[in-house]
C-alpha positions as CSV (number, residue, x, y, z in Angstrom):
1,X,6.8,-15.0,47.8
2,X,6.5,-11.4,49.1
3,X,5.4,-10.6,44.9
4,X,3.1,-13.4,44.4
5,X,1.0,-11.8,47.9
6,X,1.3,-8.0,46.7
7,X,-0.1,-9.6,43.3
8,X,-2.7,-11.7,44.9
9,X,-3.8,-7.9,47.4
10,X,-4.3,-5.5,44.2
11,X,-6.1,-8.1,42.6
12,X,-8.6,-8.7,45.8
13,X,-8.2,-5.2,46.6
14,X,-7.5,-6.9,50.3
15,X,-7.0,-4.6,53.1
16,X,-4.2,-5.5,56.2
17,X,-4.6,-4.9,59.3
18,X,-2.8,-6.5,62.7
19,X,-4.1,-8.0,66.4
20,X,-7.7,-7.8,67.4
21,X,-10.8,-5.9,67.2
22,X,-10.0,-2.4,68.8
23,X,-13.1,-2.5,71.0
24,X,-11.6,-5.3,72.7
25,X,-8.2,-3.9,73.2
26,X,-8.7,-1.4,76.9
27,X,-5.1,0.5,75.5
28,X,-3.7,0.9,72.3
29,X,0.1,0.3,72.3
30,X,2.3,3.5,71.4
31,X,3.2,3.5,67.9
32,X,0.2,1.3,66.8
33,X,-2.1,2.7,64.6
34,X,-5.8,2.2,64.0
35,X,-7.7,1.3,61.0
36,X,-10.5,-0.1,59.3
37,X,-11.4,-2.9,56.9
38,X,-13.6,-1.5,53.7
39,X,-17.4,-1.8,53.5
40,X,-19.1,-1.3,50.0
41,X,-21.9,1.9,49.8
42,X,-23.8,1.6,46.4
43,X,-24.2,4.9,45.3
44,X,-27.5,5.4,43.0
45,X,-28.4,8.7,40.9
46,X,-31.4,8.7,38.8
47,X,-32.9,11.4,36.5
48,X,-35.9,12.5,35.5
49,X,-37.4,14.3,32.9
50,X,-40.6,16.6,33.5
51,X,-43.2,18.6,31.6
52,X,-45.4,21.2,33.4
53,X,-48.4,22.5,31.4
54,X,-49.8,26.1,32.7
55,X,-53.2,26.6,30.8
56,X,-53.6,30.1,29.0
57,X,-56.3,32.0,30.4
58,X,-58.5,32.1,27.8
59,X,-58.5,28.3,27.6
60,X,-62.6,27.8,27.8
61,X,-63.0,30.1,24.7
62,X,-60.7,28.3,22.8
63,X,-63.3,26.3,21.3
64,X,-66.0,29.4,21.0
65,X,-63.9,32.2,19.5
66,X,-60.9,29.8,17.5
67,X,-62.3,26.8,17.1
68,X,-60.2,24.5,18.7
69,X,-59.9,23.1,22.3
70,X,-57.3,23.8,24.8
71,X,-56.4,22.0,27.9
72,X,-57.6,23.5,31.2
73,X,-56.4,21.4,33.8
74,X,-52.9,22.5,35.3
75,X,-50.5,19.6,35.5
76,X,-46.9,18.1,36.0
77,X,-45.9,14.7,35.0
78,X,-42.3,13.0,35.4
79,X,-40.5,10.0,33.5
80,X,-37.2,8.4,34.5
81,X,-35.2,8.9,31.8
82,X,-31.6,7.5,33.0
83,X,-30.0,5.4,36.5
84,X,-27.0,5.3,37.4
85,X,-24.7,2.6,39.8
86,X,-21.8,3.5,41.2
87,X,-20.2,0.9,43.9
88,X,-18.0,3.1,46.3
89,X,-15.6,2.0,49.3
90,X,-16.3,3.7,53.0
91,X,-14.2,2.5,55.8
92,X,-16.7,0.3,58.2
93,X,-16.5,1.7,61.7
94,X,-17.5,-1.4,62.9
95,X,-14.4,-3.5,61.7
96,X,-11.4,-1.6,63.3
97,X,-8.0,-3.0,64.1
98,X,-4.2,-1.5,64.6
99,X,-1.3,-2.2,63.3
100,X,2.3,-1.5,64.7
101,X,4.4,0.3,62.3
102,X,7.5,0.1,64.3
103,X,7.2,-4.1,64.2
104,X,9.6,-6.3,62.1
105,X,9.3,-5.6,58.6
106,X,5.4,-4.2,59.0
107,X,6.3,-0.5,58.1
108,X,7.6,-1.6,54.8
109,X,4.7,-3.7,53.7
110,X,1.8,-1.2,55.1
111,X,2.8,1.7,53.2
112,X,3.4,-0.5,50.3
113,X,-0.3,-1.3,50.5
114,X,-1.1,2.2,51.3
115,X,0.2,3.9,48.4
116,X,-1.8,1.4,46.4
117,X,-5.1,3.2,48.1
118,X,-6.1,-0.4,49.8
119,X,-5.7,0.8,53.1
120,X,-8.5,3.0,54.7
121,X,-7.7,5.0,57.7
122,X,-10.3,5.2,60.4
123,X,-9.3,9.5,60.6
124,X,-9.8,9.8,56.7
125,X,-12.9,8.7,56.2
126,X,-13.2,9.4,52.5
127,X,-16.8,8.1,51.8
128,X,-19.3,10.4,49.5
129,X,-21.1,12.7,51.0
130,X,-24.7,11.2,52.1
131,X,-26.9,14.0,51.5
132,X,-30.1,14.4,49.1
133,X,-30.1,16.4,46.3
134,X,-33.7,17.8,45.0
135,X,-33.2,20.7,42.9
136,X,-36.0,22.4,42.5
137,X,-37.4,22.4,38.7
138,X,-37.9,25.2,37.2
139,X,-41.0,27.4,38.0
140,X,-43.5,28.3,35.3
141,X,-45.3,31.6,35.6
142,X,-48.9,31.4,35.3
143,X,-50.1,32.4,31.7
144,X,-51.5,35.5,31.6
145,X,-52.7,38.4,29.5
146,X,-51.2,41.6,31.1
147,X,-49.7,43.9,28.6
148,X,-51.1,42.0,25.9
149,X,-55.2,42.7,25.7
150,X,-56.5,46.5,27.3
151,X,-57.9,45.2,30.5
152,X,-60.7,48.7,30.4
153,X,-63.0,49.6,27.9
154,X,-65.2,52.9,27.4
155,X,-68.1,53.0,28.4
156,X,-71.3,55.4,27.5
157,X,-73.7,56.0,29.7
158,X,-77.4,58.4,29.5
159,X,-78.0,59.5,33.2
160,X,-81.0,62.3,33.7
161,X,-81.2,65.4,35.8
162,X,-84.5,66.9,36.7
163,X,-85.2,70.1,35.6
164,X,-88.1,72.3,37.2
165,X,-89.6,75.1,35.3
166,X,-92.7,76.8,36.9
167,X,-95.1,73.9,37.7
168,X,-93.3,71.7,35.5
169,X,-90.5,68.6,36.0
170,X,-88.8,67.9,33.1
171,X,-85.7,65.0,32.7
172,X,-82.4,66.0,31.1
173,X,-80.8,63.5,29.5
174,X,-76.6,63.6,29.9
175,X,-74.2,61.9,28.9
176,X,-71.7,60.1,30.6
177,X,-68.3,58.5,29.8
178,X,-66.2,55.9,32.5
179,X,-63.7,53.3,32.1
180,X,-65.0,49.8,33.3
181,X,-63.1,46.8,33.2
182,X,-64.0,44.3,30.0
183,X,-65.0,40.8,31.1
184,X,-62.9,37.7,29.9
185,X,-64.8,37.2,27.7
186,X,-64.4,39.6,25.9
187,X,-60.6,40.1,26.1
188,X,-60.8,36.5,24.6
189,X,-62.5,37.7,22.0
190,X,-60.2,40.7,20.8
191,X,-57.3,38.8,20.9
192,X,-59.2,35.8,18.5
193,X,-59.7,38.8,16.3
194,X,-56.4,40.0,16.6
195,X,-54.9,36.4,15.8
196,X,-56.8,36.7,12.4
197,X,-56.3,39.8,11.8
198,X,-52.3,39.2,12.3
199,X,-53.3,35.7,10.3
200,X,-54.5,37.8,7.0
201,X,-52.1,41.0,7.2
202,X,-49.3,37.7,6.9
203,X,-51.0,36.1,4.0
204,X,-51.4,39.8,2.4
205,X,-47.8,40.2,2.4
206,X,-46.6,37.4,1.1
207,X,-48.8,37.4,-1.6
208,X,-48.4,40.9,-2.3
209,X,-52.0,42.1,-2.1
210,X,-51.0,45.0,-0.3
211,X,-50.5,48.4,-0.5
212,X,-47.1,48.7,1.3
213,X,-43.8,47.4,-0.2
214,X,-41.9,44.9,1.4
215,X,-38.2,43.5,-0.1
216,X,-35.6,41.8,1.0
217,X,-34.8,41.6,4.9
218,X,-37.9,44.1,5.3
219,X,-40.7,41.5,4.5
220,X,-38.7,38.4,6.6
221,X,-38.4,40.8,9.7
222,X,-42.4,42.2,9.1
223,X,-43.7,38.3,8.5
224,X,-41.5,37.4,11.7
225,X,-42.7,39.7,13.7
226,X,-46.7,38.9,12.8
227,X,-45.4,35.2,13.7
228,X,-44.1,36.4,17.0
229,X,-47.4,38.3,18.1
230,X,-49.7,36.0,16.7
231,X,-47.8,33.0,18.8
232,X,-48.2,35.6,21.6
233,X,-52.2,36.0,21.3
234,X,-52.5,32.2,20.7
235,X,-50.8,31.5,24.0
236,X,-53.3,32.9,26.1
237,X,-55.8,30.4,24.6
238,X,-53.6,27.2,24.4
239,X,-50.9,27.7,27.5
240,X,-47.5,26.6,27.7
241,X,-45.6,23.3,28.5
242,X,-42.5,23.7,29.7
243,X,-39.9,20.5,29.7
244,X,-36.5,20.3,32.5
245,X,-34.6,17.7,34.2
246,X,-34.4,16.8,38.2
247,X,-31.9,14.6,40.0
248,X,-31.9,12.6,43.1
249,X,-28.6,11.1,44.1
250,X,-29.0,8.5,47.4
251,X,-26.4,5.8,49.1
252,X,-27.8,2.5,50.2
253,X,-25.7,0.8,52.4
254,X,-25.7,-2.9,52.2
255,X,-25.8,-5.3,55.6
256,X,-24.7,-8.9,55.7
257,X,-28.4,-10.7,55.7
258,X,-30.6,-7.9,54.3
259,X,-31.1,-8.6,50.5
260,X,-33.9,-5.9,49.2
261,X,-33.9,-2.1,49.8
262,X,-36.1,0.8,49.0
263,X,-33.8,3.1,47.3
264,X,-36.1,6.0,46.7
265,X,-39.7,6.1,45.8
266,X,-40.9,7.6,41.9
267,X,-44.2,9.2,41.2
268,X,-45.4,10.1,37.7
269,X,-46.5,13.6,39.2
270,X,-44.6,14.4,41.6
271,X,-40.9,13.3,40.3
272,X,-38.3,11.5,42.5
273,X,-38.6,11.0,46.0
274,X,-36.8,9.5,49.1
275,X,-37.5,6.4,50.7
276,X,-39.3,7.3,53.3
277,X,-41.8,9.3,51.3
278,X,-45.2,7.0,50.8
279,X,-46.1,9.5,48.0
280,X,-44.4,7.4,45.2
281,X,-44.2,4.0,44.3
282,X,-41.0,2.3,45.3
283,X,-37.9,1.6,43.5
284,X,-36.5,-1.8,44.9
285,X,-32.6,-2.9,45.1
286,X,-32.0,-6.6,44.9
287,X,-29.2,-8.2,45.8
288,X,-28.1,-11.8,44.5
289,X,-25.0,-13.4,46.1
290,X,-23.1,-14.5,42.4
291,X,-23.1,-18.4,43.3
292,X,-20.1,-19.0,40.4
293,X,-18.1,-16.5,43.0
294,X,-18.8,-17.4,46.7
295,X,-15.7,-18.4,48.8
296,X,-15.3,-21.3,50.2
297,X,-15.0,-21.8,54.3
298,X,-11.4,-21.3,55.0
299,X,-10.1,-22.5,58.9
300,X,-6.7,-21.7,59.7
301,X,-4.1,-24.6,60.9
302,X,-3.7,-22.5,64.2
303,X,-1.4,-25.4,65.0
304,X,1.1,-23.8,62.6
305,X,0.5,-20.4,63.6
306,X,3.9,-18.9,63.3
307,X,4.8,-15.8,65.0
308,X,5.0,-12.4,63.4
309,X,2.9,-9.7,62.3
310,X,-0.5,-11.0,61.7
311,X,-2.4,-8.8,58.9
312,X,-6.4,-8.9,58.3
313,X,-8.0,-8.3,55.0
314,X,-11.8,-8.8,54.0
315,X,-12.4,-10.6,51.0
316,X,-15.9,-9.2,48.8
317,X,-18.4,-11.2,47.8
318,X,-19.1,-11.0,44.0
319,X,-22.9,-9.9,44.0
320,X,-25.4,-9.3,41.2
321,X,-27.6,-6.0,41.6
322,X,-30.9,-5.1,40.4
323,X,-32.9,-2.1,40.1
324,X,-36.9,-2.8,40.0
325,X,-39.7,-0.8,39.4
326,X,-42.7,-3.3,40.3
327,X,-42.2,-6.2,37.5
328,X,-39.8,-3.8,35.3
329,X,-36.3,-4.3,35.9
330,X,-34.3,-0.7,35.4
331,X,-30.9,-1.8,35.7
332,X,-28.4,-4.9,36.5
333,X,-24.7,-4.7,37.4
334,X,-22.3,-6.9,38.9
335,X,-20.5,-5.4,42.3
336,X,-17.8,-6.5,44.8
337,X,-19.3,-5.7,48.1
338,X,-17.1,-6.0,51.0
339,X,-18.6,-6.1,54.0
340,X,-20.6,-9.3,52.5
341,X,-17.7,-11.6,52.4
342,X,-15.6,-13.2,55.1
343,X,-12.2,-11.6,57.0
344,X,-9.0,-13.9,56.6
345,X,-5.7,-13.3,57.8
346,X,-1.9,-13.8,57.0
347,X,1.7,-13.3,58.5
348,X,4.1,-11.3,56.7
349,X,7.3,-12.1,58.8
């Protein structure tokens, strides 16, 4: 008999405990020991991937000096790439009883239990740490063309002096040299020239119109190199994308009615997002009761209670899960939760 229950408690994962609910108990006896039953928290991590685009800042000459067009517009955009469900046990602080180790032959069958890991003590709560995790993606430095394109140019200017000999005035012309800073334009235009330039010095050595000699490792490191810069120069018209991954792991903790919860909110530019945060569209968790595996209304004869050490378990209800994005469904799973099904007792002498 004592097999057949042991058998019957790993396969239902029950959980004994003894007496009444410890908020209606004013003293706990010595040698008792408080616990609590299980309660399922699903835990959900999702992942998404994201690609920023910087613009170069040549972008609006793109079309004028190379004869192609470049996106502008600065901008992020996100797509879920992989969920994941993980059903984990807490102990419920609202289900607490005690048991008295020292009763009968209670010590033997509680550690028993215990060393299978189906007995949750109220002072080890074990239960994931709640806690949201946003790392922060990766940030992109703004595209620009310092140390690339001289930023000052020479410039040549005639100023005149007067010059007064007898009665007359006479203007000297001088001349005069400065540094002034080039436009954008026109650093967008030498570096279009410098892309073709770089374009033909390539095509030159590789077809051997040129006066230098280039062999072996020479030519593949020269040719490389040209590949490198023009990339370089060609960058400051087009921009750069660059592509990461963030994460968002959140607990939702099911209740006994409640059947739908917002799990965290996704937005296609602004990534993943809590619950509470209206910026996103939200990510829905359904939960189905599994018909095929809801337990029956058990009574007790209490006419035939016997006396002994009374020990209370709580049965999970087999529920179906989903994971909805609007009329897309993201993910399904089938999950024992706990605190969903009903608390039954037994005597074990």
């Amino acid at each position: 008999m004592k097999k057949l229950i042991i058998l019957l408690l790993a396969i239902s994962l029950w959980i004994p405990i003894q007496g009444q609910p410890v908020s209606e108990i004013q003293q706990i006896p010595q040698g008792a020991v408080v616990y609590s039953l299980p309660r399922t928290c699903v835990r959900i991590v999702a992942e998404a991937h994201y690609s920023s685009f910087n613009p170069g800042p040549y972008a609006r000459f793109a079309r004028k000096f190379l004869g192609i067009d470049a996106g502008q517009t600065r901008m992020t955009t996100y797509e879920l790439s992989r969920i994941e469900i993980t059903p984990m046990l807490e102990a419920d602080p609202h289900q607490l009883y005690m048991v008295n180790l020292t009763s009968g032959n209670a010590e033997p069958w509680f550690l028993q239990l215990t060393s299978q890991g189906l007995v949750l003590l109220s002072d080890t709560y074990t239960a994931m740490e709640n806690k949201w995790r946003f790392p922060s993606i990766d940030d992109s430095r703004d595209v620009t063309d310092a140390g690339i394109i001289e930023t000052l140019k020479e410039e040549r200017t005639t100023l005149y002096r007067s010059q007064v000999q007898g009665r007359e005035v006479s203007a000297i012309p001088v001349e005069q040299t400065q540094l002034v800073e080039k436009t954008l334009e026109q650093r967008a235009g030498e570096a279009a020239r410098k892309i073709f330039q770089l374009r033909d010095m390539r095509y030159a050595i590789i077809t051997g119109d040129t006066d230098a000699v280039y062999s072996g490792e020479a030519m593949g490191a020269a040719i490389e190199e040209m590949r490198r810069m023009e990339e370089e120069y060609l960058r400051l018209f087009l921009g750069e994308t660059t592509t990461g991954k963030t994460h968002l792991s959140t607990d939702v903790l099911p209740d006994g009615e409640k059947n739908r919860y917002i799990a965290f909110r996704f937005s296609d530019t602004e990534g993943l997002l809590p619950a509470n945060n209206v910026g996103g569209r939200p990510i829905i968790l359904e939960m189905d009761t599994d018909t095929g595996a809801t337990i029956p209304q058990i009574r007790t004869d209490e006419g035939r209670v016997r006396s002994g050490t009374r020990l209370y378990y709580r049965q999970p209800i087999i529920t179906m899960i989903h994971l909805v994005d609007g009329q897309n469904e993201l993910l399904q799973a089938r999950i024992p939760v706990y605190q969903k099904g009903p608390i039954l007792n037994f005597i074990i002498n």
